[in-house]
C-alpha distance (Angstrom), angle and dihedral (degrees) to the residues before:
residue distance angle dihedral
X1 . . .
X2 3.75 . .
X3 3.84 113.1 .
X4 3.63 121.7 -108.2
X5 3.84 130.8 -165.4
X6 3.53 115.1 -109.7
X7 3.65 97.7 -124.4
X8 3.80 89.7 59.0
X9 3.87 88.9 47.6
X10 3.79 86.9 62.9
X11 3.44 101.1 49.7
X12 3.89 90.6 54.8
X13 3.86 89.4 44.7
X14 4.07 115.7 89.2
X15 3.73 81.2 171.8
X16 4.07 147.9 -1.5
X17 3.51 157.8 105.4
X18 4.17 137.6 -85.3
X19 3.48 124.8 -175.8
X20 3.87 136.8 -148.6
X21 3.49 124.1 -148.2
X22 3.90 135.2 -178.8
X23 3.85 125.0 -128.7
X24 4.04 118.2 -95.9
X25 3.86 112.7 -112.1
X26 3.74 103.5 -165.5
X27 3.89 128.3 9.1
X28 3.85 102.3 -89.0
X29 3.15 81.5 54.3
X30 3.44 100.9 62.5
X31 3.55 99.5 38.5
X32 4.38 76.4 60.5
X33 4.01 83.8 50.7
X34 4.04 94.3 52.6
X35 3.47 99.5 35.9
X36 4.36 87.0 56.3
X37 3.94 91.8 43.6
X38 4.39 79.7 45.5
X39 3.89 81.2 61.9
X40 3.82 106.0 35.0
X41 3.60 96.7 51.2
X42 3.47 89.3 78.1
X43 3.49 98.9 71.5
X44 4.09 93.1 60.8
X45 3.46 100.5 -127.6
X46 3.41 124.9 -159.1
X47 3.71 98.1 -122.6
X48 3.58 143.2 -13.8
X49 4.25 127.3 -128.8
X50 3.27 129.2 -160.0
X51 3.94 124.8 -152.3
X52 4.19 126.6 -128.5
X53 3.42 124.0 -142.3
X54 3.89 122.1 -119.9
X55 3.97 110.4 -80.6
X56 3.65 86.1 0.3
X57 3.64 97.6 -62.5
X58 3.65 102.6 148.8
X59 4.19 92.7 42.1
X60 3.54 89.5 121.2
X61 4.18 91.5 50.4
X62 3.41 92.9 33.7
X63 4.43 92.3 61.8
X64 3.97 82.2 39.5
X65 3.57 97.3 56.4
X66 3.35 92.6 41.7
X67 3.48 96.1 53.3
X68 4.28 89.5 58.4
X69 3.90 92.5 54.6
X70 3.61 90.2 50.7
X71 3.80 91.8 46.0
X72 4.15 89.5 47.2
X73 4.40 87.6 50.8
X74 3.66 82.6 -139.4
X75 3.88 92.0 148.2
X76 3.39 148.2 -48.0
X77 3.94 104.5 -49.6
X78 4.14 130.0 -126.6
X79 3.47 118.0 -167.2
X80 3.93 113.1 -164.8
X81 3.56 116.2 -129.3
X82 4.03 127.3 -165.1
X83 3.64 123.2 -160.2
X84 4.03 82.2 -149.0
X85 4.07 111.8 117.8
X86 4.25 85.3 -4.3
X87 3.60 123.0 125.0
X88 3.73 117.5 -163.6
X89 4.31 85.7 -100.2
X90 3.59 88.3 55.7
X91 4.10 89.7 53.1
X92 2.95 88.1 49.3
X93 3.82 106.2 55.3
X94 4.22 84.1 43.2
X95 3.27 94.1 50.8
X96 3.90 97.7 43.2
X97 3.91 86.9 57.5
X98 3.65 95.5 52.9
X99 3.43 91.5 47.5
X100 3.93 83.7 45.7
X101 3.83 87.3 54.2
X102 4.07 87.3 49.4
X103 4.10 97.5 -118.0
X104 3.53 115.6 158.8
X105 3.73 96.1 -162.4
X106 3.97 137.7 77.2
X107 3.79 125.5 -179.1
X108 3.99 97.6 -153.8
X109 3.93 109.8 -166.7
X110 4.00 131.9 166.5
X111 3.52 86.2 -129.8
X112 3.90 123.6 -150.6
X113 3.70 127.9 -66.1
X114 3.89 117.0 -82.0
X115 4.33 98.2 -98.9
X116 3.59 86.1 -143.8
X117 3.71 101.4 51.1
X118 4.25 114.1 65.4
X119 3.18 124.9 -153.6
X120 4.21 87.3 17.1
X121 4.07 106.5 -173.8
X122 3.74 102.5 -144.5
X123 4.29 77.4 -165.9
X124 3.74 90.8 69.3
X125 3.73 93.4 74.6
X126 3.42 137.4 79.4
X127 4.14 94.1 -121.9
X128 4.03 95.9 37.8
X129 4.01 99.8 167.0
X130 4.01 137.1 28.0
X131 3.96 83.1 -112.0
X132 3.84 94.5 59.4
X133 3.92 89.2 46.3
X134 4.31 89.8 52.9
X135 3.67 83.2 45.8
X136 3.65 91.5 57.7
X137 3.56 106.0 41.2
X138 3.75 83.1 45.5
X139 3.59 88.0 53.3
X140 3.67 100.0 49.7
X141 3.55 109.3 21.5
X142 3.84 144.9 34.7
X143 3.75 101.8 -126.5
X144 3.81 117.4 124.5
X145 3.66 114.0 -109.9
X146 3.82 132.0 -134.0
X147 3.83 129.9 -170.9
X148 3.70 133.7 -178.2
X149 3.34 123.6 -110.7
X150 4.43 125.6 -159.0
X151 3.68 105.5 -139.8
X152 4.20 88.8 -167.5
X153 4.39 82.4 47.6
X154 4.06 111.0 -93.4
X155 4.04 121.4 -69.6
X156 3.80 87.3 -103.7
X157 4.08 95.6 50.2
X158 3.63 122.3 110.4
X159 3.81 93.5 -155.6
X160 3.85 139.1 -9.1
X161 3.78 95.5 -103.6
X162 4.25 86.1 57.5
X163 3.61 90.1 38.6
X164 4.36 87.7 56.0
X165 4.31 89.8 42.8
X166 3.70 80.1 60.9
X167 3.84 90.5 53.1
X168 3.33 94.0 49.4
X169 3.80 101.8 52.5
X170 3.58 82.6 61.2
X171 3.16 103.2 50.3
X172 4.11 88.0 45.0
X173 3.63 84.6 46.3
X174 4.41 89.3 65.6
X175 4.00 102.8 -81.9
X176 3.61 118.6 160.7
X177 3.38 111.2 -168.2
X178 3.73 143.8 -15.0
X179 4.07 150.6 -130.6
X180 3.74 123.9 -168.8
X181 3.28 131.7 -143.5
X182 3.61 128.4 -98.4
X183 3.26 113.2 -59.5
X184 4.18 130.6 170.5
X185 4.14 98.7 -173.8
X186 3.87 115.8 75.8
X187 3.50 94.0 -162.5
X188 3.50 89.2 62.7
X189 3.73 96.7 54.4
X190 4.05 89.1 46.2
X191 3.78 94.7 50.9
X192 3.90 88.3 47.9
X193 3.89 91.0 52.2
X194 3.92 85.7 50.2
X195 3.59 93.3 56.5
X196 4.14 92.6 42.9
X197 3.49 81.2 55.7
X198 3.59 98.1 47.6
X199 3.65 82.2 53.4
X200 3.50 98.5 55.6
X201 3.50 92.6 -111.0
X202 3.75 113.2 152.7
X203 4.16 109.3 160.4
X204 3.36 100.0 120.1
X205 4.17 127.8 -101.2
X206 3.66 130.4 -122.0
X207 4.20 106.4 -164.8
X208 3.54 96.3 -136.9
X209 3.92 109.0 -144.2
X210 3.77 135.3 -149.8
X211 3.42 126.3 -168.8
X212 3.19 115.2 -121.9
X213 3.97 104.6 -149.9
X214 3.71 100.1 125.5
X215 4.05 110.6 52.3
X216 4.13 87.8 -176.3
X217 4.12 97.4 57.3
X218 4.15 89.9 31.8
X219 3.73 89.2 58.7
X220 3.69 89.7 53.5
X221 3.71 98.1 50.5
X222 3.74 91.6 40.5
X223 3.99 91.7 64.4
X224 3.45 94.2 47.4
X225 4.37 92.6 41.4
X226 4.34 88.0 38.3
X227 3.97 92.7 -123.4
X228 3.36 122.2 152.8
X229 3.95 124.7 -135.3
X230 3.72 114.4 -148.6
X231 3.86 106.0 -110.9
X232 3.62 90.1 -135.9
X233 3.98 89.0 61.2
X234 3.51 98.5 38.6
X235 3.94 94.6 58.5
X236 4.21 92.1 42.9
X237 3.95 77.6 60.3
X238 3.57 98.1 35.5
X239 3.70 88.6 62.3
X240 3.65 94.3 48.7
X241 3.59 101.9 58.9
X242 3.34 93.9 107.7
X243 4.17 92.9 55.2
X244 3.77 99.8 47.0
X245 3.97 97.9 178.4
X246 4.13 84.7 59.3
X247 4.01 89.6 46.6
X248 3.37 90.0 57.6
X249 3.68 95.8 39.9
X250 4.07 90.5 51.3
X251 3.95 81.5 41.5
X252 3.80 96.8 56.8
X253 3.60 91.8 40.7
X254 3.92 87.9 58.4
X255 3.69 92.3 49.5
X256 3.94 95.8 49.2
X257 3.74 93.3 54.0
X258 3.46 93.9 47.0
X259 4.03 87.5 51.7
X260 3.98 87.8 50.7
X261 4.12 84.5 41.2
X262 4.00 86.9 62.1
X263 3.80 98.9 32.8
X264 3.92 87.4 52.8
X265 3.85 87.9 50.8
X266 3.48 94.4 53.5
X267 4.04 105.4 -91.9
X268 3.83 94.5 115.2
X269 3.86 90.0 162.7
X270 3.18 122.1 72.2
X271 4.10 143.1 -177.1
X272 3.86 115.0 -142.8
X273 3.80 124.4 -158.2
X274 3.94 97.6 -139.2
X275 3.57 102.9 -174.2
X276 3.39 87.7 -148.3
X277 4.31 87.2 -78.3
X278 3.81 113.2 124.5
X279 3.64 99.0 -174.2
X280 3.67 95.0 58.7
X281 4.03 92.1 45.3
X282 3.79 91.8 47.6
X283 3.76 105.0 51.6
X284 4.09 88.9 50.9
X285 4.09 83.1 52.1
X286 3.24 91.4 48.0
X287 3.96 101.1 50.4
X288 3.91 86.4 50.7
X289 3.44 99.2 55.9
C-alpha cells in the first residue's frame, strides 16, 4: 500500500471513518491495543492517529505503536507530534524516522503544559506554539500537517473570536487539515464552522467524536477540554449511575445520533477518539451503517 497524504485521502472520500488510538504502556496493554486495531480494521478507515504523551513522555510508545499499525496496513498512519519538551534536533530525529518509515502524515499539536512544571513558559522553547511546529515541518519536510481545532474556543482562550485568530495562524502557517476536540453539542461544532468560514478558513474538518459512555470520567475531561454536555443527557446518565450497563447504553445511544446528526448535516467523515476500546467503537459503526 503506497502512502497517501491525508488531505488527498479526503478529497477522494464522500464518506468514512479514522480512528485514534493511544500508545500501550505495559504489555497487556498492548496485546488490548492490537487486539482493538484487530477489530477496527475492518471498517477501512481512512486513516489512523496516534497519540503523544505530555512533554514527550510516551516517545518511545508512541514510535512502537506506530510501527504495529504500519505493520497491520490498516491505513494511512498519523503520528501526533508535540512541540512540548522538543527542541528543533529532537524534531528532527522524529521526523527523519517517519519519513524513514515513508508516512505522509504529521499531527503537530502544542501539547499541554508539563503537570509537574508551574508556571511552564511554552515561550522558552525553541518550538513555542502548534503554528511554529506546522511552520517547521512545512519548512523542512513534505509531510501533510494536521492541527486541532476547539469548537467551544481552547481552555486557554479568552473568547471565541481569539480562540479562531489562533486557528488561523495555523492554517496561514501551512496546515492542511483539522480534527476537533471532543465535543457532545452540535450546535457548537456548526457555529464554529460558521465562524471558520467567516474567516476564510477552508482546510477541511474532521468532527472528532467521543463516546460518551461514562458521564463521571467525560465530565472530567470536558472541564479540562471546555465541552459542554447537553443537560438533558447528562441527567438521563446522572440517574443511571447506579445501573452502569444502561448508562452506557443511554450513552451510546447519545453518541450515535449525534454521528447521524453530523452525517445528515453534511460531515460524513468523521474522527473517533477510541480509547483504545473496540467494543464501544464498533457498535456505534455498526448502527451507522
Amino acid at each position: 500500500m503506497s502512502a497517501m497524504k491525508i488531505s488527498e485521502i479526503l478529497k477522494n472520500h464522500d464518506k468514512g471513518f479514522a480512528f485514534e488510538f493511544f500508545p500501550p504502556k505495559n504489555e497487556l496493554a498492548q496485546e488490548s491495543f492490537k487486539a482493538t486495531v484487530e477489530v477496527l480494521k475492518k471498517y477501512n478507515p481512512m486513516y489512523t492517529s496516534m497519540t503523544y504523551g505530555a512533554g514527550g513522555k510516551t516517545r518511545e510508545q508512541t514510535r512502537e505503536a506506530v510501527e504495529v499499525l504500519l505493520k497491520e496496513k490498516i491505513s494511512e498512519v498519523m503520528p501526533h507530534f508535540t512541540c512540548v519538551g522538543a527542541t528543533k534536533n529532537m524534531a528532527h530525529i522524529i521526523l527523519d524516522g517517519y519519513k524513514h518509515h515513508g508516512i505522509e502524515n504529521i499531527m503537530a499539536l502544542r501539547g499541554d503544559p508539563p503537570q509537574d512544571m508551574p508556571g511552564f513558559d511554552f515561550r522558552s522553547q525553541e518550538l513555542s506554539y502548534g503554528s511554529d511546529l506546522v511552520k517547521f515541518i512545512k519548512a523542512n519536510y513534505n509531510f501533510c500537517a494536521g492541527i486541532a481545532v476547539y469548537p467551544e474556543g481552547h481552555v486557554e482562550c479568552k473568547s471565541l473570536d481569539e480562540d479562531m485568530g489562533f486557528t488561523k495562524i495555523k492554517v496561514d502557517s501551512g496546515a492542511d487539515f483539522a480534527v476537533t476536540q471532543m465535543f457532545f453539542d452540535n450546535k457548537q461544532f456548526y457555529a464554529f464552522i460558521d465562524r471558520m468560514k467567516k474567516k476564510n478558513i477552508n482546510i477541511p474538518v474532521m468532527p472528532g467524536i467521543l463516546p460518551l459512555i461514562d458521564v463521571a470520567k467525560v465530565k472530567k475531561m470536558a472541564v479540562v477540554c471546555r465541552a459542554t454536555i447537553p443537560h438533558a443527557i447528562e441527567a438521563k446518565m446522572e440517574s443511571l449511575r447506579s445501573d452502569p450497563a444502561a448508562m452506557m447504553h443511554a450513552g451510546l445511544d447519545f453518541t450515535i445520533n449525534q454521528c447521524r446528526d453530523l452525517m445528515k448535516n453534511g460531515f460524513t467523515k468523521l474522527h473517533f477518539f477510541t480509547l483504545n476500546q473496540p467494543v464501544t467503537i464498533k457498535k456505534i459503526l455498526d448502527a451507522l451503517a
